[in-house]
BALOBA-1460 file (C-alpha; in Angstrom, 3 decimals):
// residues 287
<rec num="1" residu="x" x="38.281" y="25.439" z="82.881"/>
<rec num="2" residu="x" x="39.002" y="28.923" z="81.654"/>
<rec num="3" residu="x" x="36.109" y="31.365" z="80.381"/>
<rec num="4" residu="x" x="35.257" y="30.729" z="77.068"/>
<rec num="5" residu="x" x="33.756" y="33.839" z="76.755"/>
<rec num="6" residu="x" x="36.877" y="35.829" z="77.665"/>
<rec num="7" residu="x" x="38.671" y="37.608" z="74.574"/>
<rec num="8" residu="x" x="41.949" y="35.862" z="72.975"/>
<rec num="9" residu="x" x="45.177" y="37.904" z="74.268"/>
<rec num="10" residu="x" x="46.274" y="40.679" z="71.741"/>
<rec num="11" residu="x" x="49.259" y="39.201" z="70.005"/>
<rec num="12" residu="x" x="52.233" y="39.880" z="71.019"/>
<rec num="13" residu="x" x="54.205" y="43.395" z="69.489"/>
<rec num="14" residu="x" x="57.072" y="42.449" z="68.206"/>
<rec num="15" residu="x" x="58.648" y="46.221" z="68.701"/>
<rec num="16" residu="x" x="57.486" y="46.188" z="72.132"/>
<rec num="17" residu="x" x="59.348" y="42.961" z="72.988"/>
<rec num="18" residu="x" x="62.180" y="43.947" z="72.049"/>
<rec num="19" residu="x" x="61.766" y="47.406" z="73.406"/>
<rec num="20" residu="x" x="60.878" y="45.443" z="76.815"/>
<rec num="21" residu="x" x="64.087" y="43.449" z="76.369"/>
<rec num="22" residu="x" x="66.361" y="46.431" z="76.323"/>
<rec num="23" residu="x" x="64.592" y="48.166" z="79.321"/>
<rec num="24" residu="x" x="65.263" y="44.787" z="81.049"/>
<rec num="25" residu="x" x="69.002" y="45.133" z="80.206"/>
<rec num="26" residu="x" x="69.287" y="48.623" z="81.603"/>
<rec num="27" residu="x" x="67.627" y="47.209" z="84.667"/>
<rec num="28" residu="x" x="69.828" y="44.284" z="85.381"/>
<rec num="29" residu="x" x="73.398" y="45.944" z="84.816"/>
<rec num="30" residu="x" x="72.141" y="49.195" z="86.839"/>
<rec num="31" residu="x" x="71.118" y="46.475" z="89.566"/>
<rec num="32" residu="x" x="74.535" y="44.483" z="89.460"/>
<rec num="33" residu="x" x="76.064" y="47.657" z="90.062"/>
<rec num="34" residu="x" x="73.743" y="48.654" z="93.002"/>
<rec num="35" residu="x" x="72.765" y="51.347" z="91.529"/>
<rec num="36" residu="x" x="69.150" y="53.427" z="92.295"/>
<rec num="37" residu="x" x="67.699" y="54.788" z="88.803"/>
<rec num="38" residu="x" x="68.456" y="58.575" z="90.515"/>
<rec num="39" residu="x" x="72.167" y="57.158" z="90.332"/>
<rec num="40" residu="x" x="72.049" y="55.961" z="87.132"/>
<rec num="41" residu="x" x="70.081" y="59.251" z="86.183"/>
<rec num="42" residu="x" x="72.682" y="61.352" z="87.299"/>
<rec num="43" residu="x" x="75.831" y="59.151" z="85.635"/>
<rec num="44" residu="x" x="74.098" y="60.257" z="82.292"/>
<rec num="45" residu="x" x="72.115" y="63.629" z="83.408"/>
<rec num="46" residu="x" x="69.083" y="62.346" z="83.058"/>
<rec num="47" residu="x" x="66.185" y="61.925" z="85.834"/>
<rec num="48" residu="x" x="65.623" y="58.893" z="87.690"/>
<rec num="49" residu="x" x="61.706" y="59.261" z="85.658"/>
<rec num="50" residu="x" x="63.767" y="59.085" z="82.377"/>
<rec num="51" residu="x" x="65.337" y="56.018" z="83.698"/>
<rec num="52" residu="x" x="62.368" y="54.147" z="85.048"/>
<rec num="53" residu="x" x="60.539" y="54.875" z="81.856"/>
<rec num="54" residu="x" x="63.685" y="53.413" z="79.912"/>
<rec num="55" residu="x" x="63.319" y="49.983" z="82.304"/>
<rec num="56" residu="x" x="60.007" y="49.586" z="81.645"/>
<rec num="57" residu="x" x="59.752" y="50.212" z="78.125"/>
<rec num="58" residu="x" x="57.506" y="53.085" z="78.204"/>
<rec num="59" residu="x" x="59.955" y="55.636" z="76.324"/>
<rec num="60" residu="x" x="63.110" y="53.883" z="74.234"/>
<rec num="61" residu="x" x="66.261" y="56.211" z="74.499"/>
<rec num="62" residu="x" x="68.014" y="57.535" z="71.463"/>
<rec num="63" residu="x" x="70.878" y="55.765" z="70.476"/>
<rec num="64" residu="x" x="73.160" y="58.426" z="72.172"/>
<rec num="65" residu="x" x="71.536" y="58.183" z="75.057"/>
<rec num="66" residu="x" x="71.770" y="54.273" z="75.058"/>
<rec num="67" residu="x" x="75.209" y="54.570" z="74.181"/>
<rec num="68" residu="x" x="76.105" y="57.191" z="77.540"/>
<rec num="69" residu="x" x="73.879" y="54.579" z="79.675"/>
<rec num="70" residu="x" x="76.033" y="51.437" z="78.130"/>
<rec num="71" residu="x" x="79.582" y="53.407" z="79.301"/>
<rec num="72" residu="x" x="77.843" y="54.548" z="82.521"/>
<rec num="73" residu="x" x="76.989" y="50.953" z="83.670"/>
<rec num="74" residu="x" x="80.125" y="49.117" z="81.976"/>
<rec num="75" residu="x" x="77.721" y="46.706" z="79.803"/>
<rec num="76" residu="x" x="80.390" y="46.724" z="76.729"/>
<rec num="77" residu="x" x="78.173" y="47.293" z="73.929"/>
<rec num="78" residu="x" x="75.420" y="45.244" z="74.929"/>
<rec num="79" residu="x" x="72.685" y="47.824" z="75.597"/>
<rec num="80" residu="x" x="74.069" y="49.973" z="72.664"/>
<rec num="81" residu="x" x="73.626" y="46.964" z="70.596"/>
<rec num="82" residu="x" x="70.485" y="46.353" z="71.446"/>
<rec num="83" residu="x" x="69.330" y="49.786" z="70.984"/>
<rec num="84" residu="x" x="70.727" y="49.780" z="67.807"/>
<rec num="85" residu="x" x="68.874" y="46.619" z="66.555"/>
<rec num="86" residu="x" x="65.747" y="47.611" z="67.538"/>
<rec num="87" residu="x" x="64.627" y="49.504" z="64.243"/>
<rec num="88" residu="x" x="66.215" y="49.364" z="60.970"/>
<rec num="89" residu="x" x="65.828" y="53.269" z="60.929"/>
<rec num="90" residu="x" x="68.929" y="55.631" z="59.387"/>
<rec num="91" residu="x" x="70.734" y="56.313" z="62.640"/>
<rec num="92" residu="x" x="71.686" y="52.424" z="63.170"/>
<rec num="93" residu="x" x="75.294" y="51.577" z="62.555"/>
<rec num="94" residu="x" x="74.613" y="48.724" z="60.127"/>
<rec num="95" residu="x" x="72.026" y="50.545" z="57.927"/>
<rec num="96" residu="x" x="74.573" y="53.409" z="57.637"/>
<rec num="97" residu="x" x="77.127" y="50.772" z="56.536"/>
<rec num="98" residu="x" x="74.742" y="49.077" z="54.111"/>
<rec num="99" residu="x" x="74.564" y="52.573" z="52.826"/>
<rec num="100" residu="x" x="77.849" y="53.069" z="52.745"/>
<rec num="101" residu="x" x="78.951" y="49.714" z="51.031"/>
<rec num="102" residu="x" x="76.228" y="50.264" z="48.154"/>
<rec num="103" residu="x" x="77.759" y="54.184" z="47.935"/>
<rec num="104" residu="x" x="81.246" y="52.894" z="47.638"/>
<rec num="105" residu="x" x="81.047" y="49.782" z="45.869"/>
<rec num="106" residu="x" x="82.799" y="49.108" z="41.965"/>
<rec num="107" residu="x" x="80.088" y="46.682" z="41.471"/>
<rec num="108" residu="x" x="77.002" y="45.035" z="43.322"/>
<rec num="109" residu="x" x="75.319" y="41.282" z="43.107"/>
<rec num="110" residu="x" x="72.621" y="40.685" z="44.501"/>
<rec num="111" residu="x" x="70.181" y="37.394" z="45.097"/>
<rec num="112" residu="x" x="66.328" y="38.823" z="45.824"/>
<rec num="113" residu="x" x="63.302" y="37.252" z="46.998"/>
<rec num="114" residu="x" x="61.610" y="40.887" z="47.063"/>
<rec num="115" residu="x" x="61.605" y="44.232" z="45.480"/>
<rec num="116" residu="x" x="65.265" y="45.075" z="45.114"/>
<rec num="117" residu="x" x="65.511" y="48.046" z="46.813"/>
<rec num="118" residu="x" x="67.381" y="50.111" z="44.689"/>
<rec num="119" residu="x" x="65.043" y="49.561" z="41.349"/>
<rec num="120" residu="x" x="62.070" y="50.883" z="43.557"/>
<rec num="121" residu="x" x="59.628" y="53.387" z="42.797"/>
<rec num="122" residu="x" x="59.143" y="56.121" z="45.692"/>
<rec num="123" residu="x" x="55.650" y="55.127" z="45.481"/>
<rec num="124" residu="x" x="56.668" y="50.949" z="46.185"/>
<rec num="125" residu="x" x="59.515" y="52.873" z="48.673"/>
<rec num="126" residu="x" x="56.660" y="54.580" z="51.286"/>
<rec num="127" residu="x" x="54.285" y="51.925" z="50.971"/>
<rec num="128" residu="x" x="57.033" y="49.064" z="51.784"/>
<rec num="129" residu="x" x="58.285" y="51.106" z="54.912"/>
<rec num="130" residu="x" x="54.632" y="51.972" z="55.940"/>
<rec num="131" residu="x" x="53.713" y="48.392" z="56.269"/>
<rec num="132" residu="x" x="57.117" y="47.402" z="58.150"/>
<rec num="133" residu="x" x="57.139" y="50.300" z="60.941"/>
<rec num="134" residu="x" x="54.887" y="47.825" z="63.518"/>
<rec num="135" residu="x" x="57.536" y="45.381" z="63.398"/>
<rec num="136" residu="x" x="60.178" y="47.243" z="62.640"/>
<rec num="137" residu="x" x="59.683" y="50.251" z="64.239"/>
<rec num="138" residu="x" x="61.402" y="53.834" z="63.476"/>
<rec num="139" residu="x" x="60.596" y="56.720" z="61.329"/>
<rec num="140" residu="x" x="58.814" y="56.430" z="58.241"/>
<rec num="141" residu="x" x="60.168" y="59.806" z="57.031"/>
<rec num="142" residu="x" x="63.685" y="59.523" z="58.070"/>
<rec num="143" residu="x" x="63.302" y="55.799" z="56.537"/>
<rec num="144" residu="x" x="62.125" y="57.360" z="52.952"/>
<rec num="145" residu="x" x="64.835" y="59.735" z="52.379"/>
<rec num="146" residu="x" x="67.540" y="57.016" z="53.109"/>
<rec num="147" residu="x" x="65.925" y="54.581" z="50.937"/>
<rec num="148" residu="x" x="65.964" y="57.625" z="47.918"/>
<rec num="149" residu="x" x="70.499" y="57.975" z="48.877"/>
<rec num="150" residu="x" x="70.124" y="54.299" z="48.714"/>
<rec num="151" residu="x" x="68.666" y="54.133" z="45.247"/>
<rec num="152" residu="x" x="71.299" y="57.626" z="44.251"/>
<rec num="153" residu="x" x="73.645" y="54.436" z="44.109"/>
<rec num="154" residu="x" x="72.805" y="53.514" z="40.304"/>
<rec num="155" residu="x" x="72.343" y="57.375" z="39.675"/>
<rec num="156" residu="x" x="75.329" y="58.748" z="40.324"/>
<rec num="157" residu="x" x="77.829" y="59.779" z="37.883"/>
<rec num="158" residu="x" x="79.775" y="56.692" z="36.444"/>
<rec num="159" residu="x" x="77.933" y="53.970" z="38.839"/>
<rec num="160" residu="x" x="78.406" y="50.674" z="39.828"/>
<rec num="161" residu="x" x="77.175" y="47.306" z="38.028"/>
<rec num="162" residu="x" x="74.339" y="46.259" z="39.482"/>
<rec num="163" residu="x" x="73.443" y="42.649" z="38.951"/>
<rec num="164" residu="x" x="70.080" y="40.646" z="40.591"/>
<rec num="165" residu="x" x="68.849" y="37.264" z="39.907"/>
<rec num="166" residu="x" x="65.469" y="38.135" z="41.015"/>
<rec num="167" residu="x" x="62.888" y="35.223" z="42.095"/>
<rec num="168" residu="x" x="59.846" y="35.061" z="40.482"/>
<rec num="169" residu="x" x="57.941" y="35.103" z="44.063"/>
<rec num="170" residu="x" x="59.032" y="38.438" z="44.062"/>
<rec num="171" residu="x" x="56.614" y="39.675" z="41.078"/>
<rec num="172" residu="x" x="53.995" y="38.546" z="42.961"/>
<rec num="173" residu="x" x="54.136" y="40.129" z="46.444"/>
<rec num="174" residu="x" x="52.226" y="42.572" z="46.369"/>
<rec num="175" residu="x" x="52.604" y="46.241" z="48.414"/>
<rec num="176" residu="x" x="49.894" y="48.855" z="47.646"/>
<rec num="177" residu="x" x="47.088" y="49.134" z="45.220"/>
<rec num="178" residu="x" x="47.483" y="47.000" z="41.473"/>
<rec num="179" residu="x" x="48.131" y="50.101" z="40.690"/>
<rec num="180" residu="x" x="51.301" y="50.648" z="42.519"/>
<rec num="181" residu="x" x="51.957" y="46.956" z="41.595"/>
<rec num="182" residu="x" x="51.673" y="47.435" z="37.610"/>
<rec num="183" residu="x" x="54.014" y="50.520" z="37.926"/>
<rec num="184" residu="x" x="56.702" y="48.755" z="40.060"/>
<rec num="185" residu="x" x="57.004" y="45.970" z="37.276"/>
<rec num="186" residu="x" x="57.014" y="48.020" z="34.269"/>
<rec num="187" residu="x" x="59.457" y="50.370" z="36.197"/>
<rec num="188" residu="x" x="61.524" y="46.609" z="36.697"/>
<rec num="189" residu="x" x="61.563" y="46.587" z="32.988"/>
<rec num="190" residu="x" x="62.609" y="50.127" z="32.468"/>
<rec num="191" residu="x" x="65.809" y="50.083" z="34.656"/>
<rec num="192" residu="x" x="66.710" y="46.553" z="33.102"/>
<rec num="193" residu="x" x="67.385" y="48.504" z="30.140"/>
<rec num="194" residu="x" x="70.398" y="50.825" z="31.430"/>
<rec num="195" residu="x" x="73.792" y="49.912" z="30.566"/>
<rec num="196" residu="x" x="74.474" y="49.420" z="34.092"/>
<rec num="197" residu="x" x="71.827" y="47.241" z="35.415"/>
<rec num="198" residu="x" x="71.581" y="43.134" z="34.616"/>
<rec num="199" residu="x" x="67.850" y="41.688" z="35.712"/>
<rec num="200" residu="x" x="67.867" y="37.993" z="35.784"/>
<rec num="201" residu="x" x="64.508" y="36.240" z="36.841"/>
<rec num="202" residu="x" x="65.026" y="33.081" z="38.252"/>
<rec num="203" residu="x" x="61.674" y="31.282" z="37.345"/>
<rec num="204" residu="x" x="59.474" y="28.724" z="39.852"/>
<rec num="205" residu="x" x="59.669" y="26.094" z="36.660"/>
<rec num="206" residu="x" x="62.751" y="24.248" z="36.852"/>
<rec num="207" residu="x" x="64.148" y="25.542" z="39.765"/>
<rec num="208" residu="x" x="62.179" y="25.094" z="42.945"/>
<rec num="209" residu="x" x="65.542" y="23.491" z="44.910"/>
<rec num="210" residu="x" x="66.871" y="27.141" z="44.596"/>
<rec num="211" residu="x" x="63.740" y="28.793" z="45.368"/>
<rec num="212" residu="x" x="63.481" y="30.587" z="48.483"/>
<rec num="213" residu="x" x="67.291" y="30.237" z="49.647"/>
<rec num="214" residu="x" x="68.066" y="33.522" z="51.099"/>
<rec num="215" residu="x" x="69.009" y="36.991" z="50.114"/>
<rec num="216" residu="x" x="72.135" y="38.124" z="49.780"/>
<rec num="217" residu="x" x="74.136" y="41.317" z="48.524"/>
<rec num="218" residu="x" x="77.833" y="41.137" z="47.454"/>
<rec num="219" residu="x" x="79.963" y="44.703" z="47.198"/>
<rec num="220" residu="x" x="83.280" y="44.162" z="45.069"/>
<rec num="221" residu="x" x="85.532" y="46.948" z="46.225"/>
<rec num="222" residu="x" x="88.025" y="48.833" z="44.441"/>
<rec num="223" residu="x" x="91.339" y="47.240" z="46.076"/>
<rec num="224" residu="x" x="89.606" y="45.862" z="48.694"/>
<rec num="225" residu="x" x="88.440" y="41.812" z="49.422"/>
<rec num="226" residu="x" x="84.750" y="41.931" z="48.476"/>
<rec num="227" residu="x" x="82.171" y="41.716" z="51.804"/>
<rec num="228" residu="x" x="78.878" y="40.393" z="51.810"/>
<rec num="229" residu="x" x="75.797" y="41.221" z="53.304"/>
<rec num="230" residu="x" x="72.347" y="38.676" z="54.575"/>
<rec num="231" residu="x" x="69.361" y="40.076" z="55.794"/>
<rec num="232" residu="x" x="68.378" y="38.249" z="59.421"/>
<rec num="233" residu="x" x="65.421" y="39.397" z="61.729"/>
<rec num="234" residu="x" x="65.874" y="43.135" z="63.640"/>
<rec num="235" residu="x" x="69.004" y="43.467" z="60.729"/>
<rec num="236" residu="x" x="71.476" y="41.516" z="59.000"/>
<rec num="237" residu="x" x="74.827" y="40.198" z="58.980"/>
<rec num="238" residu="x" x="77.698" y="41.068" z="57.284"/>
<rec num="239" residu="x" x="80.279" y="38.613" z="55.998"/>
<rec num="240" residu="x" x="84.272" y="39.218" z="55.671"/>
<rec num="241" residu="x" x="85.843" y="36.306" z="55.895"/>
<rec num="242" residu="x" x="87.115" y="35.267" z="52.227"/>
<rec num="243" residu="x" x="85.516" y="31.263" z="52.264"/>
<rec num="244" residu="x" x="82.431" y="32.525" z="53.189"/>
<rec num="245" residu="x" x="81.775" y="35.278" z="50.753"/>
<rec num="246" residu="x" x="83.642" y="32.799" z="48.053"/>
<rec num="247" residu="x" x="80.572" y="30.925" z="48.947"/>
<rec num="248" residu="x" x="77.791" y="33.324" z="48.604"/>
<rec num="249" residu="x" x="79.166" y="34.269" z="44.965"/>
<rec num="250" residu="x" x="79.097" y="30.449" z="44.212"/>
<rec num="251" residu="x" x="75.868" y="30.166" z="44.902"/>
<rec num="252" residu="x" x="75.248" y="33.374" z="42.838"/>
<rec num="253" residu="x" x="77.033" y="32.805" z="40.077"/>
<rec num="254" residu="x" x="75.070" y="29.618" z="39.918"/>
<rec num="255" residu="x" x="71.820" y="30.952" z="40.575"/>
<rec num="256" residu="x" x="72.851" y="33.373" z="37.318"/>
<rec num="257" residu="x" x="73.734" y="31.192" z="34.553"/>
<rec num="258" residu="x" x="70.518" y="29.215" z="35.302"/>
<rec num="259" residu="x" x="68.103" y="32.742" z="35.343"/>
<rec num="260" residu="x" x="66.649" y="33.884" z="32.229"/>
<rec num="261" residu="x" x="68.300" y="35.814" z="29.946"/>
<rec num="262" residu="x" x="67.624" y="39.641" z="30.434"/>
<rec num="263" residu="x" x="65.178" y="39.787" z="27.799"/>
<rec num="264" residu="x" x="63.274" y="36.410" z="28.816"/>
<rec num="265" residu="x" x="62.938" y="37.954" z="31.952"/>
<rec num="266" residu="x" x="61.469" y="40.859" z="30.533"/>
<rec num="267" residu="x" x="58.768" y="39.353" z="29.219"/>
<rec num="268" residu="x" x="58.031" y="37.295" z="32.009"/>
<rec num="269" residu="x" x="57.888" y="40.455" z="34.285"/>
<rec num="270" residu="x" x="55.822" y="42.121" z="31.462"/>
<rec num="271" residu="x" x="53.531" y="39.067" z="31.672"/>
<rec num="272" residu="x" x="53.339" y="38.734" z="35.151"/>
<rec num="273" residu="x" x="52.426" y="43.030" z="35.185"/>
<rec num="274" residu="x" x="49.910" y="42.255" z="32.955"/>
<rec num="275" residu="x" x="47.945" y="38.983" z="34.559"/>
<rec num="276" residu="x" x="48.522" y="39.937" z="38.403"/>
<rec num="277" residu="x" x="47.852" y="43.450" z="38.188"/>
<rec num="278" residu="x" x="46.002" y="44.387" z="35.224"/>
<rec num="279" residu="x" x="45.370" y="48.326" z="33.922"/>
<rec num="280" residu="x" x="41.881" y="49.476" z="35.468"/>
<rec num="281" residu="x" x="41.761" y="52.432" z="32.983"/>
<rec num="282" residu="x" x="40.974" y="51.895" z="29.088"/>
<rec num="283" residu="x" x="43.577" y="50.419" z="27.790"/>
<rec num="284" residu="x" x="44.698" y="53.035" z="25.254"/>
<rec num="285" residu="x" x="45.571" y="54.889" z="28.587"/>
<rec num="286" residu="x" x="47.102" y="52.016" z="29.573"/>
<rec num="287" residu="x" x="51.538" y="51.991" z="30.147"/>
């Protein structure tokens, strides 16, 4: 029998798996070309130190760096793509295209089991990031001032519709103080108000079978098919093909005519700002 008295293992870091599984990448193409790390260090004028480190997950290279390494060996793509899911930060292709779609698009839908992220406050923004960088990795900084371009979407001259059916789960995660909580709901209820922007709150009464079923974005496109977008694990997937996004905006269009109106949800938001997170300071100070 084992010693009970010996500590439980640390659990495992996500971030650091998947840093170890890229280092094991490097390894086993530079091996299957019978290469020596100085070898490979030299292909991509680096030292064979740099290398080792790489292989055993001690330093992660830069996605340049990954992508010189991923030519060097002839791994087509794979290390680059694992570099580039490793962190959600601003330098990965598919964040820069999530950008780009939300930049770009004539009008957004969205189903939301959280915070959408571009009727945040900068406040909800740093906190949300903070909390993800362990298993997400990247920078917090660099992560901030993407998510504030993100939000310039709805800010921009003439912008985009923006349309969320937003489940009511979502009122009650909570990131930060009650605080931070209270101001992120009644900041909800502010932005419902612009011409632009259609809040739909699709209550836990009534609808529990559509509870929980995923998130998804849809970008119409001027003169373009419109793409799709689902969150999964290190980063998401984006969906082209025409029966498949035809099916996302099914299930959206569904999930929308059986949300509350925009002023029903509202009030629930209002209600659920006031129960889950109530004002600390006297209430004449109170927004």
């Amino acid at each position: 029998m084992g010693d009970t008295n010996m500590p439980a293992p640390k659990p495992l870091d996500p971030h650091q798996s998947r840093a170890a599984e890229l280092g094991a990448a490097i390894r086993k193409y530079r091996t299957a070309k019978r290469w020596t790390q100085a070898e490979l260090g030299k292909a991509v004028a680096l030292s064979n130190t740099a290398i080792s480190k790489f292989e055993s997950a001690v330093n992660i290279p830069c996605r340049d760096t990954a992508r010189r390494i991923d030519d060097a060996l002839g791994a087509n793509g794979h290390v680059r793509r694992l570099r580039d899911h490793l962190d959600d930060n601003p330098d990965a292709k598919w964040v820069q295209k999530f950008l780009h779609e939300h930049l770009n698009a004539a009008e957004t839908r969205q189903i939301s089991g959280f915070t959408p992220l571009l009727l945040e406050t900068e406040e909800h923004t740093r906190l949300a990031l903070q909390a993800g960088l362990p298993l997400y990795g990247g920078n917090l900084d660099d992560k901030v001032i993407y998510r504030a371009k993100l939000r310039q979407a709805l800010l921009r001259p003439n912008p985009p519709m923006f349309r969320v059916v937003l489940e009511e789960a979502a009122l009650h995660i909570a990131t930060g103080s009650k605080r931070v909580m209270r101001d992120q709901l009644l900041h909800l209820i502010e932005r419902s108000r612009e011409p632009n922007v259609d809040l739909r709150v699709l209550p836990f009464e009534g609808h529990g079978v559509f509870n929980e079923v995923g998130d998804v974005t849809i970008w119409d496109r001027p003169n373009r098919p419109p793409v799709a977008f689902r969150p999964s694990g290190r980063s998401g997937k984006f969906i082209t093909k025409r029966e498949a996004v035809a099916d996302l905006v099914g299930l959206y269009d569904h999930l929308y005519r059986i949300a509350l109106d925009q002023e029903a949800s509202r009030t629930l938001i209002q209600k659920a700002a006031e129960e889950l997170y109530p004002c600390a300071r006297p209430e004449s100070t109170c927004p």
